[in-house]
ZAMARGU-4260 file (C-alpha; in steps of 0.2 Angstrom, whole numbers, plus 5000, padded with zeros to 4 digits):
<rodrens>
0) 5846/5445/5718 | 5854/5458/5707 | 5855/5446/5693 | 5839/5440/5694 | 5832/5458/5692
5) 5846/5461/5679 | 5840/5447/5668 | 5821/5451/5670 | 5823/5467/5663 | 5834/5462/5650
10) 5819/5450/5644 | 5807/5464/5648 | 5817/5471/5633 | 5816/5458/5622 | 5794/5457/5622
15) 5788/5464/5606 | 5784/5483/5606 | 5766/5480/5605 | 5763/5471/5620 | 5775/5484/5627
20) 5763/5497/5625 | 5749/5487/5630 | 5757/5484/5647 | 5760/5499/5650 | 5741/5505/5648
25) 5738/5496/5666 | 5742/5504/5682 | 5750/5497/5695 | 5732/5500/5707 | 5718/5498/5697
30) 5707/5509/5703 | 5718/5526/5697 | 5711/5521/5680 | 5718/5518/5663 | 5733/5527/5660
35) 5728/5537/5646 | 5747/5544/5639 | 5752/5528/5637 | 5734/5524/5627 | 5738/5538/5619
40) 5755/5530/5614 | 5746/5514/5608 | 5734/5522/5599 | 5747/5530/5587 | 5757/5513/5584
45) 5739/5503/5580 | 5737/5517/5569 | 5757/5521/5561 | 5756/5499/5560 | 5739/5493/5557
50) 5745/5474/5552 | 5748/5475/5570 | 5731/5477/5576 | 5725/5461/5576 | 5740/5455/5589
55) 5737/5470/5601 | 5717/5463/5602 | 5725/5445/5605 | 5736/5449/5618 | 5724/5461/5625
60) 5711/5448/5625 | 5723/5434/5635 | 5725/5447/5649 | 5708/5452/5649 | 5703/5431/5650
65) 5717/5429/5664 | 5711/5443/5674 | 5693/5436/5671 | 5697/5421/5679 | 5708/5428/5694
70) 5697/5441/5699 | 5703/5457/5694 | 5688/5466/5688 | 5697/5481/5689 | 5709/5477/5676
75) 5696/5472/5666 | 5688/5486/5666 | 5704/5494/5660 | 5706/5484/5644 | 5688/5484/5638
80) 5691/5503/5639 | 5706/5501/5628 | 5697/5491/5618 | 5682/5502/5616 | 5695/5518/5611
85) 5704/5507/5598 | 5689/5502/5590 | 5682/5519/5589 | 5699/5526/5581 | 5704/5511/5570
90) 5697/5509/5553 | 5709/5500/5542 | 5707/5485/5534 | 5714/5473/5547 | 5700/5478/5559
95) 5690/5461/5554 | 5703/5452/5564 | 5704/5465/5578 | 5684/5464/5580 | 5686/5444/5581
100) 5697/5448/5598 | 5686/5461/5605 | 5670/5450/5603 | 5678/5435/5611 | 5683/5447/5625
105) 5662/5453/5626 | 5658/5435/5625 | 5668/5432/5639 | 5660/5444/5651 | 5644/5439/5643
110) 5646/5422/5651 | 5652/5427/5668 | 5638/5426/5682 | 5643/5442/5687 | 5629/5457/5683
115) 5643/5470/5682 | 5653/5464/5669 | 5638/5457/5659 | 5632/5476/5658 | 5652/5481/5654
120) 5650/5467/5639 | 5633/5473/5630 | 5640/5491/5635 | 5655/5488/5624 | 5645/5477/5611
125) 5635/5492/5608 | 5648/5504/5608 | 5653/5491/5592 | 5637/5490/5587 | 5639/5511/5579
130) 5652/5509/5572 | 5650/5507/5554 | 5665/5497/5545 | 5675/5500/5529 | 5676/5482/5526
135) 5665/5468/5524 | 5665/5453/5536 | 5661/5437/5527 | 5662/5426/5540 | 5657/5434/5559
140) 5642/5425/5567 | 5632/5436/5580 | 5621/5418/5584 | 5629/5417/5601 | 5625/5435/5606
145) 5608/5433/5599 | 5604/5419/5611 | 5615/5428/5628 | 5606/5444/5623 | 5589/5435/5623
150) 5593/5425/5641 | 5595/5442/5650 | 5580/5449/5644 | 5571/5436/5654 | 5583/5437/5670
155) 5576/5432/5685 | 5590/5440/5698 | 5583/5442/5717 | 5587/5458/5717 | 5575/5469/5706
160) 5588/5484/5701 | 5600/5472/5695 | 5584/5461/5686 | 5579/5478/5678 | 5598/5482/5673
165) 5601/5464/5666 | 5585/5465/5657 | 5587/5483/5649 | 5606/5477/5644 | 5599/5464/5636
170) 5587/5475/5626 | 5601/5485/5621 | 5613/5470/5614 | 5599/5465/5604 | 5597/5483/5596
175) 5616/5484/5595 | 5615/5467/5583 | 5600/5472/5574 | 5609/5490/5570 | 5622/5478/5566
180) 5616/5465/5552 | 5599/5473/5546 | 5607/5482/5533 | 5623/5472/5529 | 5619/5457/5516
185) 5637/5453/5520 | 5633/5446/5538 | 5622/5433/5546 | 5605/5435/5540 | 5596/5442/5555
190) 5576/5441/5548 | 5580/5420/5547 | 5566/5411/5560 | 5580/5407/5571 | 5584/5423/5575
195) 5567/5431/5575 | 5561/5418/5587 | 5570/5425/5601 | 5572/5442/5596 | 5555/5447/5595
200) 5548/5436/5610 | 5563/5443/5621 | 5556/5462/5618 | 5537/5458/5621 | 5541/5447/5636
205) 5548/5463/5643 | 5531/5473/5635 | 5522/5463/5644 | 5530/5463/5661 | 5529/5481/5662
210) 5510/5480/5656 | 5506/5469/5671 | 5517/5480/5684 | 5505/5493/5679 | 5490/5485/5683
215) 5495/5479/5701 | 5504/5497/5704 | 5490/5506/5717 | 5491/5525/5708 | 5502/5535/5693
220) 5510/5547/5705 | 5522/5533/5709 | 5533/5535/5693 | 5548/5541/5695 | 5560/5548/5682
225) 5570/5533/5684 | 5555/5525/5677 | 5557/5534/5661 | 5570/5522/5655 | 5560/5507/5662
230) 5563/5489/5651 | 5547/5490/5642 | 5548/5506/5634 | 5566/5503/5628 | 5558/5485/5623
235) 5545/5495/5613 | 5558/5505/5605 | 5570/5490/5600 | 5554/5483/5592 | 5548/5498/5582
240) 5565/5500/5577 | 5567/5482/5570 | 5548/5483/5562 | 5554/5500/5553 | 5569/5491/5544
245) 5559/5476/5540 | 5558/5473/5521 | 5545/5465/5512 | 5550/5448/5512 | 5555/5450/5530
250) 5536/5454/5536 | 5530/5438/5539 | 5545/5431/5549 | 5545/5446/5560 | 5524/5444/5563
255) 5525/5424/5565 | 5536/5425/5583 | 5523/5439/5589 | 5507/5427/5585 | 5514/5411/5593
260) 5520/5423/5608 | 5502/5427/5610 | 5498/5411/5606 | 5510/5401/5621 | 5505/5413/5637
265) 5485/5415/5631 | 5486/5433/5627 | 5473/5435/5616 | 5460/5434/5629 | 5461/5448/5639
270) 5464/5457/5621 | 5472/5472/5630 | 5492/5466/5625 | 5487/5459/5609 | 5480/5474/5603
275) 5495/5485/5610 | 5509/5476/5601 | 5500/5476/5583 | 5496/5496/5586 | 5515/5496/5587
280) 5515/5484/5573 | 5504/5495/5560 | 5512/5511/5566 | 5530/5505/5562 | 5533/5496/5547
285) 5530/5506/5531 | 5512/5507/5525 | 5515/5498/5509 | 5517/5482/5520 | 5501/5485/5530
290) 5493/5471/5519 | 5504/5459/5524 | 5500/5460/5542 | 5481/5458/5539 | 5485/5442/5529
295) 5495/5434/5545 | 5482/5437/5556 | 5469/5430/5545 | 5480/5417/5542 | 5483/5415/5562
300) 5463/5415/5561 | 5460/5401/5551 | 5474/5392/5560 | 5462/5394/5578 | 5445/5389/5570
305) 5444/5377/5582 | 5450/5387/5595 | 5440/5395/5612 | 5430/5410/5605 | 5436/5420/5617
310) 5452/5420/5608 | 5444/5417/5591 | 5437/5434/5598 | 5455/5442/5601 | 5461/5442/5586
315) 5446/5446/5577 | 5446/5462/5590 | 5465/5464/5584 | 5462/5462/5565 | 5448/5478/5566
320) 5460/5488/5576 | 5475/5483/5562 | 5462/5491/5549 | 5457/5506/5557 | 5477/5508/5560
325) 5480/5504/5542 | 5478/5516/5527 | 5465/5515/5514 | 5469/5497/5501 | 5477/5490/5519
330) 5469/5475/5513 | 5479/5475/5498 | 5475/5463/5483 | 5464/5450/5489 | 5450/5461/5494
335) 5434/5448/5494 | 5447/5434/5499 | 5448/5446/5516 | 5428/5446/5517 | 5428/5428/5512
340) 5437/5420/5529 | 5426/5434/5540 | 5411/5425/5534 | 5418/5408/5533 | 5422/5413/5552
345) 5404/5416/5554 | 5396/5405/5548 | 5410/5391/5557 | 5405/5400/5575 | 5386/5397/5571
350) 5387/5381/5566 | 5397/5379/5584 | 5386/5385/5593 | 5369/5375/5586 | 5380/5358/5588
355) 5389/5362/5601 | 5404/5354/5594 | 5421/5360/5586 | 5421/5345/5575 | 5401/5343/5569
360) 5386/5336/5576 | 5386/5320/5585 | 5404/5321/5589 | 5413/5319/5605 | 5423/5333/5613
365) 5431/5337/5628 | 5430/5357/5625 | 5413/5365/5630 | 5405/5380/5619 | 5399/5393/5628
370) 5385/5402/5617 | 5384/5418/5622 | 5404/5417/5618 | 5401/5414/5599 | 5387/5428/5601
375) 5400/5438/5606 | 5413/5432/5594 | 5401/5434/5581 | 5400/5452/5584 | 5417/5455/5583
380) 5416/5450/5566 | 5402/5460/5562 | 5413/5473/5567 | 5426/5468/5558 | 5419/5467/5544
385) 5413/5486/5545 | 5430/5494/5552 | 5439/5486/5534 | 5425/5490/5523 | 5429/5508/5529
390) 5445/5509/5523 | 5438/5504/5508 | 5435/5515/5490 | 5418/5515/5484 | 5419/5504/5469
395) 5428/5491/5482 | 5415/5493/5495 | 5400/5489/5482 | 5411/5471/5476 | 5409/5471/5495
400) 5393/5472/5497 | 5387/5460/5483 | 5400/5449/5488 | 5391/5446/5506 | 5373/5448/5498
405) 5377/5433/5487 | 5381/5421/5504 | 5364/5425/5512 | 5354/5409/5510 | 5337/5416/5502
410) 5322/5404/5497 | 5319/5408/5478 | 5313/5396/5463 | 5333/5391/5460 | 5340/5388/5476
415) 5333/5376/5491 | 5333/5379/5507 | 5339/5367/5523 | 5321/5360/5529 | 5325/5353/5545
420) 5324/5362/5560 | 5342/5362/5564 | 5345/5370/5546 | 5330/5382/5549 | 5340/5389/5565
425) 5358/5389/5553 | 5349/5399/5541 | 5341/5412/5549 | 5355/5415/5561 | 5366/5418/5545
430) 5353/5427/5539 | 5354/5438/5551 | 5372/5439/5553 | 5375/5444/5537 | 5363/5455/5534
435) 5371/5464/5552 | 5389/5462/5542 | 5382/5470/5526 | 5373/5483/5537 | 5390/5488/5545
440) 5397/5490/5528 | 5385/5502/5520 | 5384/5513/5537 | 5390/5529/5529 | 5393/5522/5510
445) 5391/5538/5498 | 5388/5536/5480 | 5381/5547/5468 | 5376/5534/5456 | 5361/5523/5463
450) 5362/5511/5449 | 5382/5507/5453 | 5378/5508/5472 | 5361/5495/5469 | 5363/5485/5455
455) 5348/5474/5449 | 5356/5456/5456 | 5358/5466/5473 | 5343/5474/5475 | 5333/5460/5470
460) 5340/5447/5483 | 5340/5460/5495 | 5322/5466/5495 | 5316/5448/5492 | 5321/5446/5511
465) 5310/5461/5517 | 5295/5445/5512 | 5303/5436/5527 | 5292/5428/5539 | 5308/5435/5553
470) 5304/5451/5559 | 5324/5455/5564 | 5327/5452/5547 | 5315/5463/5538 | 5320/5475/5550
475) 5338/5473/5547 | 5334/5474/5526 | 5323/5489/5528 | 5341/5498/5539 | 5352/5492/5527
480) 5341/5500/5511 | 5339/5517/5522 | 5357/5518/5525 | 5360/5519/5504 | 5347/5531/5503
485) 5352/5543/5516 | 5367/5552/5508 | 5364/5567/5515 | 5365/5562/5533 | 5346/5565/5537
490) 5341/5548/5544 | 5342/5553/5562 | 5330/5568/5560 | 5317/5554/5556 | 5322/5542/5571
495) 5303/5543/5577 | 5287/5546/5568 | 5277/5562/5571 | 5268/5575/5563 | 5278/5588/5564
500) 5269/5607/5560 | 5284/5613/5551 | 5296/5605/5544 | 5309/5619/5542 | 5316/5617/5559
505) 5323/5598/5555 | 5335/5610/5542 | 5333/5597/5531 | 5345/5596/5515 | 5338/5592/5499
510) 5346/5593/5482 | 5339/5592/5467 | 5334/5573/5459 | 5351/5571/5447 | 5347/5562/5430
515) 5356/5545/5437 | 5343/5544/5450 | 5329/5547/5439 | 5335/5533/5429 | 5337/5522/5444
520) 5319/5525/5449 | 5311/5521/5434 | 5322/5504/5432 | 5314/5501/5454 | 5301/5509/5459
525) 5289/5499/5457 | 5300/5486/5465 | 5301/5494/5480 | 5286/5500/5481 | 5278/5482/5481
530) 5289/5478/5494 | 5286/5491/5506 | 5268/5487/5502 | 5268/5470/5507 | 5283/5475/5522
535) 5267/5486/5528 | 5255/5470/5527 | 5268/5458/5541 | 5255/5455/5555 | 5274/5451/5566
540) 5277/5470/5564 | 5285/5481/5578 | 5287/5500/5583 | 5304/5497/5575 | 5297/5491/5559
545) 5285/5506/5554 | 5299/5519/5559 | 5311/5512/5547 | 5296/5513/5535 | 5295/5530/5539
550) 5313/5535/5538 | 5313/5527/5521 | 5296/5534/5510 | 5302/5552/5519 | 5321/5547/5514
555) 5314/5542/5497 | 5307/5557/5497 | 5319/5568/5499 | 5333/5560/5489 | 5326/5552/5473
560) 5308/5560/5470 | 5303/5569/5457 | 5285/5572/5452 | 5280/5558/5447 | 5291/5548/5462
565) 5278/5558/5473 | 5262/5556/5465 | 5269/5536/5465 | 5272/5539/5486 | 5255/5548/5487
570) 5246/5532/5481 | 5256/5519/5491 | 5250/5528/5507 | 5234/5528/5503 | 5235/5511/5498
575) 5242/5509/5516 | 5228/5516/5523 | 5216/5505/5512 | 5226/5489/5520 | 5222/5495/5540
580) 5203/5503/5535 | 5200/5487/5524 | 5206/5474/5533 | 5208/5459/5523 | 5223/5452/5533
585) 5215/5453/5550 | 5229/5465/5557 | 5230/5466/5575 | 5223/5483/5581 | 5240/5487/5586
590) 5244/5486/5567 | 5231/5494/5561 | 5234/5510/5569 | 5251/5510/5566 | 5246/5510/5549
595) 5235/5526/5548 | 5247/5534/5561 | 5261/5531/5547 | 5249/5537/5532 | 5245/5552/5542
600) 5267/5556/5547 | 5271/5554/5530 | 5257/5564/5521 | 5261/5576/5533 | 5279/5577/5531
605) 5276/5576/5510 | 5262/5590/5510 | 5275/5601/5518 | 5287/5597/5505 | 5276/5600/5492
610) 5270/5616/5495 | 5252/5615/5490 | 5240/5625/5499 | 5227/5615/5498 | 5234/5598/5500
615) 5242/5606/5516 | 5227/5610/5520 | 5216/5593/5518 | 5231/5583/5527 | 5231/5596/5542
620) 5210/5594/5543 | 5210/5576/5542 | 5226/5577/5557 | 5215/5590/5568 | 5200/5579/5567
625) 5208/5564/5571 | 5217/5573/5586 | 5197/5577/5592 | 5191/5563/5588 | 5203/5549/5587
630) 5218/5552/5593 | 5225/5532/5591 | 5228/5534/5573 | 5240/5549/5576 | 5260/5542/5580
635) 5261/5553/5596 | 5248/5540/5604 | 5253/5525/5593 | 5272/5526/5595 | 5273/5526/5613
640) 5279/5512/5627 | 5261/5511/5632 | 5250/5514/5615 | 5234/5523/5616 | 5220/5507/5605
645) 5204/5509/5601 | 5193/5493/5596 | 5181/5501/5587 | 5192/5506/5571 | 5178/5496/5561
650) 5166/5511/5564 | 5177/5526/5561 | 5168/5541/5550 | 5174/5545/5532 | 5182/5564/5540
655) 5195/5554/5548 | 5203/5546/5533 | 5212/5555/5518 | 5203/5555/5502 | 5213/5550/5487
660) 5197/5560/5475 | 5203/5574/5488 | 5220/5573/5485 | 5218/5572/5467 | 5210/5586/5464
665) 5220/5597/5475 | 5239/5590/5466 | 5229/5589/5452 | 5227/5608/5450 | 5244/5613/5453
670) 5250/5602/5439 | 5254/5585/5446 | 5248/5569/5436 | 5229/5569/5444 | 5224/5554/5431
675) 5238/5541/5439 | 5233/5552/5457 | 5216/5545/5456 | 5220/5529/5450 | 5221/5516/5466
680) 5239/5507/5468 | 5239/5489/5468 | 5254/5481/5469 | 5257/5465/5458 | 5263/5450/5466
685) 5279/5440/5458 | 5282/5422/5461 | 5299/5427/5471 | 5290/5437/5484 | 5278/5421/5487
690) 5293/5410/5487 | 5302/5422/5499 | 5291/5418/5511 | 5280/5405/5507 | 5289/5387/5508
695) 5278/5372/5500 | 5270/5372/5484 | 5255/5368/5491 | 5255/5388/5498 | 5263/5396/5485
700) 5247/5388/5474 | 5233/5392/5485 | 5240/5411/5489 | 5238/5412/5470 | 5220/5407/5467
705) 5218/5416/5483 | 5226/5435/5475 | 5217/5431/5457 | 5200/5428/5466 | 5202/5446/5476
710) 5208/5456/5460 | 5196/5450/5449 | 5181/5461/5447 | 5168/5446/5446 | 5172/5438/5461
715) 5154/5445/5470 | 5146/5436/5454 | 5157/5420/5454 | 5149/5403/5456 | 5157/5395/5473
720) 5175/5388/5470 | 5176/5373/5464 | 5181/5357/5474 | 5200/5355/5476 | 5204/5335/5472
725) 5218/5325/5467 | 5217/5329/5450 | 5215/5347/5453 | 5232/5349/5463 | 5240/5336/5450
730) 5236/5348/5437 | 5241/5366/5447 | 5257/5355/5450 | 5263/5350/5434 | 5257/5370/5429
735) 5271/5375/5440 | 5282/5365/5434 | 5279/5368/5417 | 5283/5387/5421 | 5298/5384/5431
740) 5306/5373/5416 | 5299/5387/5405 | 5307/5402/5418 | 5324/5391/5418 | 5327/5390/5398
745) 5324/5411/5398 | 5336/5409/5412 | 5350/5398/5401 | 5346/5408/5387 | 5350/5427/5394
750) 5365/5418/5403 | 5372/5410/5387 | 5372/5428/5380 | 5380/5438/5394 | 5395/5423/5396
755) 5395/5413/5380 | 5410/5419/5367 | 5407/5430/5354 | 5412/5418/5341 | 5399/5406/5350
760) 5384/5418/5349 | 5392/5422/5331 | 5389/5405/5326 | 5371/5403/5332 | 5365/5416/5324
765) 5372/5412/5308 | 5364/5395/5311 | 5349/5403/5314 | 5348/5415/5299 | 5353/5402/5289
770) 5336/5391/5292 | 5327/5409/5293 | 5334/5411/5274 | 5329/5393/5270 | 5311/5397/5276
775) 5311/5413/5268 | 5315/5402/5249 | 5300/5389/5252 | 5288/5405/5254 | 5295/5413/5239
780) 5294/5398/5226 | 5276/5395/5232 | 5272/5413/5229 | 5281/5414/5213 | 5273/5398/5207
785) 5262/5400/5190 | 5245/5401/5191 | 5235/5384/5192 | 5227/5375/5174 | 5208/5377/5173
790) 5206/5358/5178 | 5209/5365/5194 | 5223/5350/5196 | 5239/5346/5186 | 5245/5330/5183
795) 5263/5324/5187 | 5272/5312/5178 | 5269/5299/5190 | 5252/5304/5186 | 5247/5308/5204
800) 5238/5326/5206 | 5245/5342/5210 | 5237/5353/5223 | 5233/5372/5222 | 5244/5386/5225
805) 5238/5394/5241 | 5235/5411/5241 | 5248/5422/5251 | 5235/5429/5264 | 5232/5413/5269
810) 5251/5405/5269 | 5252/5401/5287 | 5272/5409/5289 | 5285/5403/5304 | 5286/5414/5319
815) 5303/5420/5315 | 5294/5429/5298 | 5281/5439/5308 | 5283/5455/5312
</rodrens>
């Protein structure tokens, strides 16, 4: 036996120093620990022979494997802590083949099913994870730790704690190798889809768990502080963390897993998760990238057109939380191409919901649309739309704004309308939903310059839809044009119609008309003026409708008027009044006193203004008597939910009504334009406001003869109107035809000249001037010709006779020559 032991420590005295000292880290029981003298010893020979420290992590590998296998988690303990301590104080250059070692070691208790040494692995992977190395490693591959790290984030132990501790190590390995590779070109390229898509599901998996542990958990006061370090909120760090690194090619593979997450466990319903993880989204990466997000999710949008609108809704619900989130420009380049899917979206849902179909009408589907779903998809949009235009500059928000105009299907001489009833339905609901969409976006637009803010293509479509036969969409035109007006934040003061007795208690705030609004009111006055003339004149009106009139000659009033803007208002009330006393239209007595109710407001309201005693005094004298004496053409009686009628409005005394000869001579006195005061307004009808409304020819031509019969002054002496035949209407036809051809050359003729290139135009003109020149010749040889012989003819050589000159006072010259 003495032999035996003799030669055994003889071969103990052979093994190489290095596993010597590694030995001798170990204590004979485990559980006294690492021996930390003897570490102490090993430390200083890795560091005195660094060539060394790749065999000291082999050999401590091997025992760490064998010990694995037999048992001994106590010694493995002990060598992952020796491990830990040599890493932390090695830094040489032969490290590379150290760190090979120590991640097969962490692999190892990666792969066991044990929970404890799982933990001691990511534990020690972390501790790795800081350490930042003097060398490069070309070759190390993190794939496998990737995919453990991911496995125990969705752990499914029985026991809870362990679930929790499994899950949270696994969260923290997967920050260790993002700390790791994110900012090494030299390792494995973590942003790669094959990463991403289980790094990123891994952390919102967790997210999510904790999300539905809230809502099942009965009351708050059950959180603990153990809680404070719960799964989900080291998730939600790990993720913040990864998005903050992320570059700018690296945005759209760290998005992608997060859609197709939502996408697989039907999280964009209830809408709550969706828009939690893109907050943490927008709030983490760096602003410049905001863009980039937007761009995915309209891209994710597209991609679910056919989708449920429930979801549809979801990630339209996310996409206007992204752009509040986001700074202004968050939707970076492709501004209208933004605008553009929205209302592709839109007009998608509607058609969905009139064929109740995904894939057109007539075509079998297994999925059933609900409508009040699209409704409420479709107003997601709308919001949508308004929470992005928000983050918008002015200039950007007017491209806006035309853009969306220029979508509204409009009747006009140019462009044809669906006919059938389906298409009836599909336009007005588009109608309607973009004229809401466009609303959102001017709620709070402020410009200084009107023309910029309403140029004349704008306006012009816009107001031709206030001639709609849809009362939503009148209404929705005359909110849209009040919202431009109101820069000053007075709208609301004017939300119901009255006559107030003074006016200084709204604290209204007026500035002075600015030269750029003058100019903008001389270009459209009278456009708007005929409109809201011929707005007052719907029989389909509503309570609705004559406020928003209200609010906008009061608004008009107060932001673009100047003298002669209020003279123009003046008349256009009267004229008002005229319409409901008259009564050509047959109005409904509803209307009718509505009408006077809102002549009586506004003069009111504008006497005030003015600050003429004597107009103050007629409007408040006409008010009184109508309070004795007919209190249902006042707006306290009229605007009401049970109005105050009278049917006898055809017998109503001349003391009830405001005189425009009154009026006249009052304004007139204090140096307002009493000629034009005088002078009735009579708005002149343009074939865009009859085709606005108006949908066969057959209308548009009898609404003509019918306006040129009233405004002639002869009509009480005309003969009785001639019998309409076939020839007549062939005839009124082919006229209208004759001017639309005419109306379309002007057309091609301004276009030419705002899009044609400058050596193009250069060109024709030339071409003109040169047969203007060659005009200009034959005139000038006839009137230089010598006089004629006193034969009166002068005979050629052919011997045929030669006409007199003619004299130039009766030269018949080309159109181009007259001035």
């Amino acid at each position: 036996m003495l032999r035996m032991k003799g030669v055994c420590g003889c071969c103990g005295a052979l093994r190489p120093r290095y596993k010597r000292l590694v030995d001798n880290i170990f204590p004979e029981d485990p559980e006294d620990g690492l021996v930390k003298t003897n570490m102490e010893k090993l430390t200083f020979y890795a560091l005195s022979a660094p060539e060394k420290l790749d065999r000291i992590g082999a050999y401590l590998s091997e025992r760490l494997i064998r010990d694995v296998s037999r048992h001994r988690y106590g010694y493995v303990c002990i060598a992952m802590e020796a491990l830990d301590q040599l890493l932390m104080a090695c830094h040489c250059q032969s490290i590379n083949l150290f760190v090979e070692s120590f991640l097969k070691m962490v692999a190892k208790l990666l792969e066991s099913e044990k929970p404890n040494l799982q933990i001691l692995g990511t534990n020690s992977f972390v501790k790795f994870a800081n350490i930042e190395e003097d060398t490069p490693s070309y070759h190390r591959s993190y794939d496998f730790f990737v995919s453990r790290f991911s496995e125990m984030c969705h752990s499914s132990h029985d026991d809870p704690d362990v679930r929790t501790k499994i899950r949270m190590s696994g969260i923290k390995g997967l920050q260790g190798v993002v700390r790791k590779t994110v900012n090494d070109e030299l390792q494995a390229n973590i942003w790669d889809p094959q990463h991403m898509d289980k790094i990123v599901p891994s952390l919102l998996f967790n997210l999510q768990r904790a999300e539905e542990a809230e809502s099942r958990s009965p009351s708050p006061l059950q959180a603990t502080e153990k809680e404070k370090e719960s799964p989900a909120e080291l998730a939600e760090r790990c993720l913040r963390e990864l998005l903050g690194r992320a570059a700018y090619g690296n945005i759209k593979n760290a998005i992608k897993p997060v859609l197709i997450h939502l996408d697989n466990h039907s999280l964009w319903e209830p809408k709550t998760f969706a828009i939690r993880c893109f907050k943490i989204i927008m709030y983490s990466i760096q602003p410049q990238h905001s863009h980039l997000v937007i761009q995915q999710l309209l891209g994710h949008l597209d991609a679910n057109s056919k989708s449920a609108a429930t979801v549809r809704a979801g990630i339209v619900e996310v996409l206007s939380e992204a752009a509040v989130i986001a700074a202004s420009g968050s939707v970076g380049p492709t501004v209208l191409e933004v605008f553009n899917t929205l209302l592709r979206q839109l007009r998608l849902s509607i058609d969905y919901a009139l064929t109740g179909s995904y894939d057109g009408a007539g075509s079998v589907t297994t999925k059933i649309i609900k409508e009040h779903e699209e409704r409420m998809f479709q107003e997601a949009v709308i919001k949508t739309i308004g929470s992005f235009a928000s983050t918008l500059p002015t200039y950007q928000r007017s491209e806006v704004m035309l853009f969306i105009m220029s979508k509204v299907p409009l009747p006009s001489l140019h462009q044809a309308i669906e006919a059938s009833k389906t298409g009836e339905n599909r336009n007005r609901l588009t109608q309607i939903m973009l004229l809401k969409s466009l609303l959102q976006v001017s709620l709070g637009f402020q410009c200084s310059n009107m023309l910029t803010a309403l140029p004349s293509s704008f306006l012009d479509r816009l107001l031709s839809a206030t001639l709609m036969e849809d009362a939503e969409i009148r209404l929705f035109v005359l909110e849209i044009l009040i919202s431009f007006i109101d820069r000053h934040g007075n709208r609301h003061k004017f939300s119901t119609v009255s006559t107030i007795s003074d006016i200084s208690v709204l604290k209204l705030k007026v500035d002075k008309c600015s030269r750029q609004d003058t100019v903008f009111m001389k270009k459209h006055a009278q456009q708007l003026y005929r409109h809201i003339y011929l707005t007052c004149k719907e029989e389909s009106n509503a309570q609705a409708h004559y406020e928003a009139l209200y609010s906008m000659l009061v608004l008009i009033s107060i932001e673009l008027a100047n003298e002669e803007v209020v003279v123009d208002l003046i008349r256009l009330v009267l004229a008002v009044q005229e319409i409901a006393q008259i009564n050509e239209d047959n109005l409904p007595a509803y209307n009718r006193c509505a009408l006077y109710a809102l002549g009586a407001a506004y003069l009111n309201l504008i006497s005030q203004l003015t600050t003429v005693p004597t107009f103050c005094q007629h409007v408040h004298e006409v008010i009184q008597m109508r309070q004795k004496e007919a209190p249902y053409l006042l707006p306290e009686d009229v605007f009401v939910e049970r109005p105050r009628l009278s049917r006898s409005l055809d017998r109503l005394g001349p003391e009830v009504f405001f005189r425009q000869s009154k009026i006249s001579e009052v304004l007139g006195g204090s140096g307002y334009n009493s000629d034009r005061l005088s002078t009735p307004y009579i708005p002149q009808l343009t074939d865009e406001d009859r085709l606005s409304k108006r949908k066969s020819i057959g209308e548009t031509i009898s609404l003509q003869v019918e306006v040129e019969s009233r405004n002639s002054p002869e009509r009480e002496e005309r003969a009785p109107a001639e019998e309409i035949t076939y020839e007549t209407l062939k005839k009124a036809i082919d006229g209208v035809a004759v001017e639309e051809q005419e109306r379309e050359r002007r057309r091609q003729v301004v276009e030419k000249f705002q899009k044609a290139p400058f050596e193009e135009i250069a060109a024709h003109c030339g071409a003109r001037a040169t047969l203007l020149q060659s005009k200009l010749n034959q005139i000038f040889e006839i009137t230089i010709r010598p006089p004629p012989s006193p034969s009166g003819t002068v005979t050629a050589a052919y011997g045929q006779p030669q006409n007199h000159s003619i004299p130039v006072y009766e030269m018949k010259f080309p159109d181009l020559c007259v001035y």
